[in-house]
NUSE-371748 format. One record per residue (C-alpha): z, y, x; residue number from 1; residue in one letter. Coordinates in pm, 1 decimal, m for minus. Layout:
% residues N
{{Z, Y, X}, NUM, 'A'}
...
***
This chain:
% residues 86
{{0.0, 0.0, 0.0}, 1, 'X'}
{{m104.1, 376.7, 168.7}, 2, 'X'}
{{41.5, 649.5, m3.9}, 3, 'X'}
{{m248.5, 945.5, m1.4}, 4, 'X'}
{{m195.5, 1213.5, m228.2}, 5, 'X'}
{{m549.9, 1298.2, m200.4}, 6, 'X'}
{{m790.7, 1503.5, m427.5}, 7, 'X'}
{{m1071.0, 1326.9, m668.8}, 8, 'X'}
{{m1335.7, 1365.7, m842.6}, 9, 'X'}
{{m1285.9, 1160.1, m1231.8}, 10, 'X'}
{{m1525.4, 1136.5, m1489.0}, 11, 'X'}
{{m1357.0, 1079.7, m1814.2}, 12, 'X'}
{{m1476.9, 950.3, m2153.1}, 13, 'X'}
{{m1450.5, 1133.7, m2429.8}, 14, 'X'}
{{m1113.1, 1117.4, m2521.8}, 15, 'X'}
{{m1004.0, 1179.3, m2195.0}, 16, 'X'}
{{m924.6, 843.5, m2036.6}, 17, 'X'}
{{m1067.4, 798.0, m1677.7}, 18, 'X'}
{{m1415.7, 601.5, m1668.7}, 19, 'X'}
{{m1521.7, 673.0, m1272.0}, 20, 'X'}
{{m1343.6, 863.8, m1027.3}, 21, 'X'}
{{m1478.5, 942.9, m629.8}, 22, 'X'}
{{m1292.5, 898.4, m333.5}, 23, 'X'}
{{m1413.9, 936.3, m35.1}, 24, 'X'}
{{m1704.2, 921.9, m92.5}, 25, 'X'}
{{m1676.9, 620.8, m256.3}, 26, 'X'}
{{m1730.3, 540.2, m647.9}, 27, 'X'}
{{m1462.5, 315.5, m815.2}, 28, 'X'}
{{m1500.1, 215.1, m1230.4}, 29, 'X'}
{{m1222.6, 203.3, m1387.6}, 30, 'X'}
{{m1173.9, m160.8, m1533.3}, 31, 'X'}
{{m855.7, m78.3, m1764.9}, 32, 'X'}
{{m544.9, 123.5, m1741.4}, 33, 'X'}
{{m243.4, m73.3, m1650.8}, 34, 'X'}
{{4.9, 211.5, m1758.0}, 35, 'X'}
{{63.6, 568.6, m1779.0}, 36, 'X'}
{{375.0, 708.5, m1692.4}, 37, 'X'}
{{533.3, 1090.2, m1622.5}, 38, 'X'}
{{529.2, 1122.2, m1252.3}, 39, 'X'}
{{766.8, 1264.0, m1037.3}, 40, 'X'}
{{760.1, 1608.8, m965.1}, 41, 'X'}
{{719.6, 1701.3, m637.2}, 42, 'X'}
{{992.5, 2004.7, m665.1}, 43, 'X'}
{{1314.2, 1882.9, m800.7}, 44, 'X'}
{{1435.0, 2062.2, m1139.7}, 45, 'X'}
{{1036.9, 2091.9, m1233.3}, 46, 'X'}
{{962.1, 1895.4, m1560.4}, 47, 'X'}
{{773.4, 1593.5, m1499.2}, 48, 'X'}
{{576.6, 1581.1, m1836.0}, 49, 'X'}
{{294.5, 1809.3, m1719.3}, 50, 'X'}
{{164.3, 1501.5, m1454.1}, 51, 'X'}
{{74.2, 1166.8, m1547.7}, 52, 'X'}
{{86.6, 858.6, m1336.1}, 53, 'X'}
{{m211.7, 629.5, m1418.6}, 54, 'X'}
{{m205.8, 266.0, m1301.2}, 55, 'X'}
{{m556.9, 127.1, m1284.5}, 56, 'X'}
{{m741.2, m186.2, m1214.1}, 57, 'X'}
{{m1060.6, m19.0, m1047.5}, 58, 'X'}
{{m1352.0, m172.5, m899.3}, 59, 'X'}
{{m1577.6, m7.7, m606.9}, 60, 'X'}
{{m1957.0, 25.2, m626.2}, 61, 'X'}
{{m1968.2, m334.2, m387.5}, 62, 'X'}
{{m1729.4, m512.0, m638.5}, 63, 'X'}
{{m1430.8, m519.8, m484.7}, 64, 'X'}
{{m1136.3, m497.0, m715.6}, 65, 'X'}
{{m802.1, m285.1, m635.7}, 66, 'X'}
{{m521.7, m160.8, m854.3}, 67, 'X'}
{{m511.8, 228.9, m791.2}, 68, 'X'}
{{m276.0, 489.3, m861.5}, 69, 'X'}
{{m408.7, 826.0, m993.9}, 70, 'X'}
{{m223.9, 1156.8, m1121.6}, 71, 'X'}
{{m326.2, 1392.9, m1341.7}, 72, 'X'}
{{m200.9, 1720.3, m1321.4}, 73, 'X'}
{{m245.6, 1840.3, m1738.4}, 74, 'X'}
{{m213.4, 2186.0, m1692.4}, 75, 'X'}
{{m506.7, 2190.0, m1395.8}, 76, 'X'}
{{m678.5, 1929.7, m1503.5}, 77, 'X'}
{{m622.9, 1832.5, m1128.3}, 78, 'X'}
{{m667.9, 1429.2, m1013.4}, 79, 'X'}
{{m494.7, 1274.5, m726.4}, 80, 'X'}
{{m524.5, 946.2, m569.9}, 81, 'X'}
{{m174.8, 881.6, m500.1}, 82, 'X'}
{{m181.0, 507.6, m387.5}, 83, 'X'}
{{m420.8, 203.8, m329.4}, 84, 'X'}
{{m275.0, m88.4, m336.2}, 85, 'X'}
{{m437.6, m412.2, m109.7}, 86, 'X'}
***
């Protein structure tokens, strides 16, 4: 597991749920959403409902499957990768 806290690109469906995101260059599709929790905030005493922690099963353009952790900051409308899990 590599904790990254690094910026994506997501394309969402309508209703809002993640579809594809971009990494690195890379392309993932997002299989199905394992859960979706309030994060963390980063600065303790700030509320916690404004980012969401998405759990995903993703799969990369080659086919390789990963379980990826993804934030979404409401307000901004700001995704994260937060974590890849292998």
């Amino acid at each position: 597991m590599s904790l990254l806290n690094e910026h994506i690109d997501v394309r969402s469906t309508r209703d809002g749920t993640p579809a594809r995101f971009t990494w690195r260059g890379r392309t993932f599709r997002v299989r199905r959403i394992i859960g979706d929790w309030p994060a963390r905030p980063e600065v303790p005493g700030t509320p916690a409902t404004q980012v969401h922690l998405l759990r995903v099963s993703a799969e990369s353009e080659a086919g390789e499957p990963s379980i990826i952790d993804i934030t979404r900051d409401v307000a901004s409308d700001r995704w994260t990768m937060r974590r890849q899990w292998s």
